[in-house]
MARBA-3410 file (N, C-alpha, C, O; in Angstrom, 1 decimal):
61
0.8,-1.2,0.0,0.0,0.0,0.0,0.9,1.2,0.0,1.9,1.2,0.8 ~ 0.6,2.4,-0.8,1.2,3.4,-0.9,0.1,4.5,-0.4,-1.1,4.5,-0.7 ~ 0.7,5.3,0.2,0.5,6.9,0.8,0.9,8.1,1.0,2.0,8.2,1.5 ~ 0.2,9.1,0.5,0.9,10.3,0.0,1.1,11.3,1.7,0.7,12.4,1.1 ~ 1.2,11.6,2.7,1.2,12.6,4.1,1.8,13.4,3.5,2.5,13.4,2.5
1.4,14.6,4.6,2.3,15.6,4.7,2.1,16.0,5.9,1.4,15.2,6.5 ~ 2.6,17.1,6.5,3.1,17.7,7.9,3.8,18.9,8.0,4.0,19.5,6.9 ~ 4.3,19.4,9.1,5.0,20.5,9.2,6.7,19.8,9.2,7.0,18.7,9.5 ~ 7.5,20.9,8.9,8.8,20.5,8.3,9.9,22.1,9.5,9.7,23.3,9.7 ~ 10.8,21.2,9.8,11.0,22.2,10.6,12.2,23.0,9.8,13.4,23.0,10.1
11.5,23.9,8.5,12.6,25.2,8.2,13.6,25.5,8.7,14.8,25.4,8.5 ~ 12.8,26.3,9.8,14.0,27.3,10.5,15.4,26.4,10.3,16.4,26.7,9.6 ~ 15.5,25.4,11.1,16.0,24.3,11.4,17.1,24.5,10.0,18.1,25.2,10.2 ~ 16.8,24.1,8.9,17.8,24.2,7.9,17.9,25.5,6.7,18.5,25.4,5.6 ~ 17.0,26.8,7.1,17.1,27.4,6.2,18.4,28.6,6.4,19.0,29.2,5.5
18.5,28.7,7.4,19.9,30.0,8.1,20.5,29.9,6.4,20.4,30.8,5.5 ~ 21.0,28.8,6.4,22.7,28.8,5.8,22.5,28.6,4.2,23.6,28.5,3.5 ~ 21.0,28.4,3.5,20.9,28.7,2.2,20.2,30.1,1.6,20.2,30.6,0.4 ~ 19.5,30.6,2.7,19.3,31.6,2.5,19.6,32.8,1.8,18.8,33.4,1.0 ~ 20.8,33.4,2.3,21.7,34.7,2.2,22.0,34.4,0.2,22.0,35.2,-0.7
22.1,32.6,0.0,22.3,32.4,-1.5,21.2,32.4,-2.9,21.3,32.4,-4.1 ~ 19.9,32.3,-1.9,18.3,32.3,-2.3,18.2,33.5,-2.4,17.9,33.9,-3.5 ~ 18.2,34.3,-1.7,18.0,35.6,-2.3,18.8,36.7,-2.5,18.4,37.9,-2.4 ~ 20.1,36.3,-3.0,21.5,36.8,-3.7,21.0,36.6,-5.2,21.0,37.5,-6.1 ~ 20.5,35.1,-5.3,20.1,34.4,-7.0,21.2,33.5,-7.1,21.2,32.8,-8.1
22.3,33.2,-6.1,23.3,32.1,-6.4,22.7,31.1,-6.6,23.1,30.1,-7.3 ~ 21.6,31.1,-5.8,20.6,29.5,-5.9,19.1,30.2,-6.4,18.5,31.2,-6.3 ~ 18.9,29.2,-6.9,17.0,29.1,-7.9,16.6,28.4,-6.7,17.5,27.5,-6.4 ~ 15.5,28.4,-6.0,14.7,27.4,-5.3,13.6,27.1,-5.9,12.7,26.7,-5.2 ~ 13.4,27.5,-7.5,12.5,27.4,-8.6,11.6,25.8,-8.3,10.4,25.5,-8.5
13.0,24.7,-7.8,12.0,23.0,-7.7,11.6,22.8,-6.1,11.2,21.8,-5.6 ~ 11.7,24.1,-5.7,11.1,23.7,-3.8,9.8,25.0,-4.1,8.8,24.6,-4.5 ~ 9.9,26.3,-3.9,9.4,27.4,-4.0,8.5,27.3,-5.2,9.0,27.0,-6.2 ~ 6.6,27.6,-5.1,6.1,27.8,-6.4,5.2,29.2,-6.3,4.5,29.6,-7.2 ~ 5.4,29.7,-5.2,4.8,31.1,-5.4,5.5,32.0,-4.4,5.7,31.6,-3.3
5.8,33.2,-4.7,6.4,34.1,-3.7,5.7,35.4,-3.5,5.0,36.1,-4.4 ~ 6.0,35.8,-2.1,5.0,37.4,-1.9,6.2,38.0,-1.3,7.3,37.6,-1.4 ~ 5.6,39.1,-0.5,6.0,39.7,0.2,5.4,39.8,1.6,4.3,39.2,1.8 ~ 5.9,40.3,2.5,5.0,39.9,4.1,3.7,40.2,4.0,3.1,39.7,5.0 ~ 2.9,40.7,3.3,2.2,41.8,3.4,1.1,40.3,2.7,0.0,39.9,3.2
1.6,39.7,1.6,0.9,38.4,0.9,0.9,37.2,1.7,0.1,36.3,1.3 ~ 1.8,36.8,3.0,1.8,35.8,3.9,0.3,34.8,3.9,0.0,33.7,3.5 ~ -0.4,35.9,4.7,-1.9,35.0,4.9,-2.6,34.8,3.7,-3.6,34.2,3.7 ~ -2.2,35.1,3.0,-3.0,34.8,1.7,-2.4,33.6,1.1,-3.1,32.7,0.8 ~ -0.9,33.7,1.0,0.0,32.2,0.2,-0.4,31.5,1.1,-1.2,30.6,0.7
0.0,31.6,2.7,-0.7,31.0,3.3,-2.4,29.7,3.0,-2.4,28.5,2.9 ~ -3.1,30.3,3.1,-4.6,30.0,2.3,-4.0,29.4,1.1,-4.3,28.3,0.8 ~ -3.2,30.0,0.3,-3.4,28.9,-1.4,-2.8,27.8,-0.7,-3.5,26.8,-0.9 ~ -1.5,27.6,0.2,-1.2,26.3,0.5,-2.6,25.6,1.0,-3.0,24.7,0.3 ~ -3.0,25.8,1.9,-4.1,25.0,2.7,-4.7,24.6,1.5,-4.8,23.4,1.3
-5.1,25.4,0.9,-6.4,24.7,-0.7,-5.5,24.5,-1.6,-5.9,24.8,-2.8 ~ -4.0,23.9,-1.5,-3.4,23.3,-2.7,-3.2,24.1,-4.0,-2.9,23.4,-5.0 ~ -3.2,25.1,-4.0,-3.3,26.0,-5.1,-1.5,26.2,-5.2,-1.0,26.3,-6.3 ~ -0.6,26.3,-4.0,0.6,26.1,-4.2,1.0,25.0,-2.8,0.4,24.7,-1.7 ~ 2.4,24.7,-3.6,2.9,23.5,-2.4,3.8,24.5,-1.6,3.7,24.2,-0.4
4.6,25.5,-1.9,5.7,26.2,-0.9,5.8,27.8,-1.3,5.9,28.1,-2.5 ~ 5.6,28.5,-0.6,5.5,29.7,-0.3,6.9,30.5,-0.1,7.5,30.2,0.9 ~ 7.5,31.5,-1.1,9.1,32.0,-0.5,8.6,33.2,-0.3,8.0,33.8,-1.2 ~ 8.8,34.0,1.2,8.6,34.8,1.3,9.9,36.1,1.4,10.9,35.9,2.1 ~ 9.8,37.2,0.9,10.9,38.1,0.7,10.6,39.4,1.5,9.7,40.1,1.0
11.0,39.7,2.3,11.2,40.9,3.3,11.0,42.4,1.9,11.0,43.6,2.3
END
């Protein structure tokens, strides 16, 4: 039998140290990241995750 879960993932935990290169552009996170806002769009990406509309949210200060 196969099964698809998901859950919470603990970011913080490993994002420090790719960061500063994600939003330099040394790194594309184009195959993790499928919609990006600004703080101001949070609750809203937010919501498209919950209804599947995107899988990961990059948010940019």
């Amino acid at each position: 039998m196969t099964r698809l879960a998901d859950g919470l993932a603990p970011v913080r935990a490993y994002s420090e140290e790719p960061m500063p290169n994600i939003l330099n552009g040394t790194i594309t996170p184009g195959k993790v990241f499928d919609a990006t806002t600004d703080l101001d769009g949070v609750p809203a990406g937010y919501q498209d995750m919950a209804d599947r509309k995107n899988l990961k949210l990059l948010v940019k200060p």
